[in-house]
C-alpha positions in Angstrom: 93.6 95.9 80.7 91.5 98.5 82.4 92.5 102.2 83.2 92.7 102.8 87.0 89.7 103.4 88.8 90.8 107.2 89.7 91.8 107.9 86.1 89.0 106.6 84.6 86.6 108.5 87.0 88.6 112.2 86.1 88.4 111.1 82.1 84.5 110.5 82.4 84.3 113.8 84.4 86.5 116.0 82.3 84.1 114.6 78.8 81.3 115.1 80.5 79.1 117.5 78.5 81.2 117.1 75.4 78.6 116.7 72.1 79.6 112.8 71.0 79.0 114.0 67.2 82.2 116.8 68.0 84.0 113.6 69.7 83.9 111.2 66.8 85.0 114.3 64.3 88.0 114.9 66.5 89.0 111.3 67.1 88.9 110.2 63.2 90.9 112.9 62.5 93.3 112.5 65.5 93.5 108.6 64.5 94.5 109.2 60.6 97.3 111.1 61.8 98.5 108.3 64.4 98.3 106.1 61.7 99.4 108.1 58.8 102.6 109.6 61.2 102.0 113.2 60.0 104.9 114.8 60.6 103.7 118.8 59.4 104.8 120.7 61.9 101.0 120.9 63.4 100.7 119.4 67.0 98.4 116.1 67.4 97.1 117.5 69.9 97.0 121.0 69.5 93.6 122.1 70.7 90.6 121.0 73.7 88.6 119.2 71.0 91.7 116.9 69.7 92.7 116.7 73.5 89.4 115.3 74.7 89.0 113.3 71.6 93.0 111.4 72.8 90.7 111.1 76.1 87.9 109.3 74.9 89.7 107.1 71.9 93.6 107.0 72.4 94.7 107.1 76.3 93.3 103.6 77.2 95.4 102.0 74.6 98.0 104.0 75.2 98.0 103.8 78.9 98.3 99.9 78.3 100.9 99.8 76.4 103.2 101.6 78.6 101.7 99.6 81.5 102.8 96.3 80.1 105.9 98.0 79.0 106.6 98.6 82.3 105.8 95.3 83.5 108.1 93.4 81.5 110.9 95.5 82.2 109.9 95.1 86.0 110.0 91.5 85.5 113.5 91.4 84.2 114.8 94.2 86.8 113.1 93.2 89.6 115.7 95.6 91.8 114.8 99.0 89.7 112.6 101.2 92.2 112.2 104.5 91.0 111.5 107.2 92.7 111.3 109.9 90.5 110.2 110.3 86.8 110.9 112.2 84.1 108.2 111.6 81.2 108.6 113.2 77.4 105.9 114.0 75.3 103.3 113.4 78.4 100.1 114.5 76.6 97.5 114.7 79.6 100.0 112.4 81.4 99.4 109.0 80.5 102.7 107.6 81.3 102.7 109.1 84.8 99.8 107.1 85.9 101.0 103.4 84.4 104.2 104.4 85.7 102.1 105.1 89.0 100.4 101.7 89.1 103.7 99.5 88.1 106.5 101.4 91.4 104.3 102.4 94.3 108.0 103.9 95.3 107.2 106.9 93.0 106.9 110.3 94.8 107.9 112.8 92.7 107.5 113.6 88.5 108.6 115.8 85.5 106.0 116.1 82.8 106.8 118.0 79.9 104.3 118.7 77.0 104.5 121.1 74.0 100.5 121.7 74.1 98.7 123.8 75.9 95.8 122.7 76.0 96.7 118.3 76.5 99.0 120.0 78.9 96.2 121.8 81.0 94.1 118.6 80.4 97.1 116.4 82.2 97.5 119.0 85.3 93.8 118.7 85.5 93.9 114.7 85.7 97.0 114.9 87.6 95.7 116.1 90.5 94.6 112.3 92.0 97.9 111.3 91.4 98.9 112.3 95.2 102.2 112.4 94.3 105.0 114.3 97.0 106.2 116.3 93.7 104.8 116.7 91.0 106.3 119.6 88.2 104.2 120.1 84.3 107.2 121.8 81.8 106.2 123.1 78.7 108.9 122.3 76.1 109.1 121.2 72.6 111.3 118.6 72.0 111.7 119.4 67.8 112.9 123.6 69.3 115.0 122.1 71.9 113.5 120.9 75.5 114.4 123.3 78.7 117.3 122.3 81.4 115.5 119.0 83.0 115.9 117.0 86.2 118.0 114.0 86.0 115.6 111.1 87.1 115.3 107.6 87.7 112.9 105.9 85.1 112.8 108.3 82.1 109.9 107.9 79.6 109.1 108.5 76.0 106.2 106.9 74.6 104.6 107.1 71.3 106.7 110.9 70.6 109.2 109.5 67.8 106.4 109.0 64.8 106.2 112.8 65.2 109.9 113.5 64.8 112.2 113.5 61.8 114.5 110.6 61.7 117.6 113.2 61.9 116.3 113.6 65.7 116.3 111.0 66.9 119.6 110.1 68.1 120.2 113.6 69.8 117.1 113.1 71.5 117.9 109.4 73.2 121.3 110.9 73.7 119.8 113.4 75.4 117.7 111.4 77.5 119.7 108.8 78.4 122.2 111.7 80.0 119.1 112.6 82.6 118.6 108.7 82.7 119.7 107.9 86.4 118.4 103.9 86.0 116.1 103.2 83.0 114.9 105.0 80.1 111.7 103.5 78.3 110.7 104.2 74.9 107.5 103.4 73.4 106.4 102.8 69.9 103.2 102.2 67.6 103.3 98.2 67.1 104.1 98.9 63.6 107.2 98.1 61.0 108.0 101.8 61.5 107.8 102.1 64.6 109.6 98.8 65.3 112.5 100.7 63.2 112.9 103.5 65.6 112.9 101.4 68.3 115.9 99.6 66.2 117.6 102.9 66.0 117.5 104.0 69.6 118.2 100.6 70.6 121.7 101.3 68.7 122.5 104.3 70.3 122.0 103.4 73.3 123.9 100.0 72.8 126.8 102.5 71.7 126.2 104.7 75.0 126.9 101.6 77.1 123.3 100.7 78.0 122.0 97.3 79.0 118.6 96.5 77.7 116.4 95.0 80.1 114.0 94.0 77.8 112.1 93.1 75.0 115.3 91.7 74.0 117.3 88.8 75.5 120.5 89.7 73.9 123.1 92.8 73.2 123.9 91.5 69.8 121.8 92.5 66.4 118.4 92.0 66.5 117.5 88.3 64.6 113.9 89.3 63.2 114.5 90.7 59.4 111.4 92.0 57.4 109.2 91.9 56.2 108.4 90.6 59.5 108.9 93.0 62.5 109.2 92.8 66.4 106.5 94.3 68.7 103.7 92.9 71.2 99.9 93.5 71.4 97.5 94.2 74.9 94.1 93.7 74.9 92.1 97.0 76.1 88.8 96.8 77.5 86.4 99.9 76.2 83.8 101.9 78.3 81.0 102.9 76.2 82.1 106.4 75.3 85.1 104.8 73.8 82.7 102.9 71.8 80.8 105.5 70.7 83.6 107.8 69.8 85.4 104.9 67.2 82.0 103.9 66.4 82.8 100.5 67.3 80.6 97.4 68.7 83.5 95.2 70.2 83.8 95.7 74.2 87.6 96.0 73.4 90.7 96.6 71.2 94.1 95.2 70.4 96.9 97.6 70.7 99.8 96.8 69.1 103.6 98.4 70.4 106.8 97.8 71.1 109.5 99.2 73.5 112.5 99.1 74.7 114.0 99.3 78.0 117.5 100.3 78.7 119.2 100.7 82.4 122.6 101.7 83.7 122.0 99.2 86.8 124.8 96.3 86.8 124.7 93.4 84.2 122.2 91.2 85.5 123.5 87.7 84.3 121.8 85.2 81.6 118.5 86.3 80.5 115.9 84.0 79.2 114.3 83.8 76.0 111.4 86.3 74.8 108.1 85.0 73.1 107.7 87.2 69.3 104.6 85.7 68.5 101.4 83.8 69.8 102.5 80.5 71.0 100.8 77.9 68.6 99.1 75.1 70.3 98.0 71.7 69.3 97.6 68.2 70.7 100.2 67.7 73.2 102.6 70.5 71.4 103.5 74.1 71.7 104.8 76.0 68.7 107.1 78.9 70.5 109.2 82.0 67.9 112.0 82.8 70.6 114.3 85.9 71.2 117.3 83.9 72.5 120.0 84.8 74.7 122.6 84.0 72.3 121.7 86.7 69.5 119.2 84.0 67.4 115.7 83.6 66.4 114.5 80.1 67.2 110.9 78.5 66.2 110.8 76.3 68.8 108.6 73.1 69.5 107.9 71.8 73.3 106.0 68.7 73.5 104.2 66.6 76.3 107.1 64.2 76.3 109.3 66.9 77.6 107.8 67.0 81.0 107.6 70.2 83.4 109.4 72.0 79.9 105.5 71.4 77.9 103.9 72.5 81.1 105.9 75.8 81.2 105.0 76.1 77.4 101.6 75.6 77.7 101.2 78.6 80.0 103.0 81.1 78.1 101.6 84.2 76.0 102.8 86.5 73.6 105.6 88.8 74.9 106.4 86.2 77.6 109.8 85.0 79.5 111.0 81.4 78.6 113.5 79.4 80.8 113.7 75.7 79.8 113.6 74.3 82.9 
């Protein structure tokens, strides 16, 4: 996956001029506390440096991991078109453009961001959005956020690692009140993150919700650990995004998850959700299902089943599977 053309043109303008040597600094540090979910009371991205370096090193992945969030929920609720967004923890608005490329029904958006200068950055990019409306809030969601618009797709991507775990139910609570049709969270791909996606997933279960996807059910989730839910998106690098992770490889593997929860009507039987590569061998497909009914299946197609194998065969990880 590739940023849009337009974004990618106003990232390589906006780190234009930007010494690589200050880049690479900036992303290593912004990366260990990604990983290591530093939670001490510093902003990620709480000056121009760190904001460039999420820029050059952290929107692409990002960006594609909402995208395909969106995608899948798309997929499932094929009758949710949005026109207005509220988005959470925007950074430099990453979420506003995959939301952008997934509903061309958008026209008008709420971005709120606690930093200054990501914020600035985002208003700055933001401008080739084209949007009818388009509003930047600043607001800290640990102090409290401001009165918001009701919208309907609200989105929160990769903001819980930065909160206690106390918050985090007032928060979804919170959001799913301005939620007027979906609310999306994103996580980091990781058993933590999985866990927080766990524990909104229950609150909103509680609030009513219906989840549109990853998972095919309403009842606990099946997977136990030490193995963990989430999904992974290939992300094609430019060169400065080589340069700044001082990596060789042309891309990157970034592993999430999400969840996607509506107040649109039940829509009926769901289908089964891929968890894990689909193993393939000589005339057999080795699929680990979500199922409808609550359970976690390893499943094995074979060529003797027909138009069934041939569905197999096609699937990927984080797919839709209705025996047919």
């Amino acid at each position: 996956m590739e940023l849009p053309p337009l974004l990618r043109q106003a990232v390589d303008k906006e780190l234009d001029g930007v010494p690589l040597a200050d880049l690479k600094r900036a992303s290593d540090t912004l990366s260990r506390r990604y990983r290591g979910e530093v939670r001490d009371g510093r902003l990620h991205l709480s000056d121009k440096l760190a904001a460039h370096a999420y820029l050059a090193a952290r929107l692409p992945a990002t960006y594609a991991a909402v995208r395909a969030s969106l995608a899948a929920a798309s997929k499932m609720r094929p009758d949710f078109v949005p026109r207005t967004l509220l988005d959470i923890g925007s950074g430099p608005g990453t979420a506003l453009w995959a939301v952008q490329d997934c509903f061309e029904t958008l026209d008008s958006a709420t971005l709120v961001e606690t930093s200054p200068a990501i914020r600035a950055m985002g208003e700055a990019l933001s401008v080739h959005t084209a949007l009818a409306s388009l509003q930047w809030v600043s607001g800290d969601i640990a102090k409290g956020l401001p009165p918001l618009p009701r919208a309907d797709l609200v989105t929160l991507a990769y903001v819980l690692d930065e909160l206690t775990d106390q918050a985090l139910a007032p928060l979804i609570e919170l959001l799913w009140a301005q939620t007027q049709g979906m609310l999306l969270v994103v996580e980091p791909g990781t058993p933590a993150g999985w866990q927080r996606v766990l524990a909104a997933r229950q609150v909103l279960l509680a609030a009513g919700a219906q989840i549109a996807a990853p998972c095919a059910h309403h009842s606990a989730c099946p997977v136990t650990a030490p193995d963990w839910c989430h999904f992974s998106r290939r992300v094609a690098r430019s060169r400065l995004h080589r340069q700044t992770k001082s990596a060789e490889v042309p891309w990157e593997d970034e592993k999430y998850i999400f969840l996607a929860a509506t107040r649109l009507p039940e829509a009926g039987a769901s289908a089964a959700r891929v968890l894990a590569p689909p193993q393939g061998s000589s005339g057999m497909v080795r699929l680990k299902l979500c199922q409808p009914d609550g359970s976690l299946d390893q499943r094995v197609v074979t060529r003797r089943e027909g138009q069934a194998f041939k569905s197999a065969s096609r699937l990927d990880w984080g797919d839709v599977w209705q025996k047919s």
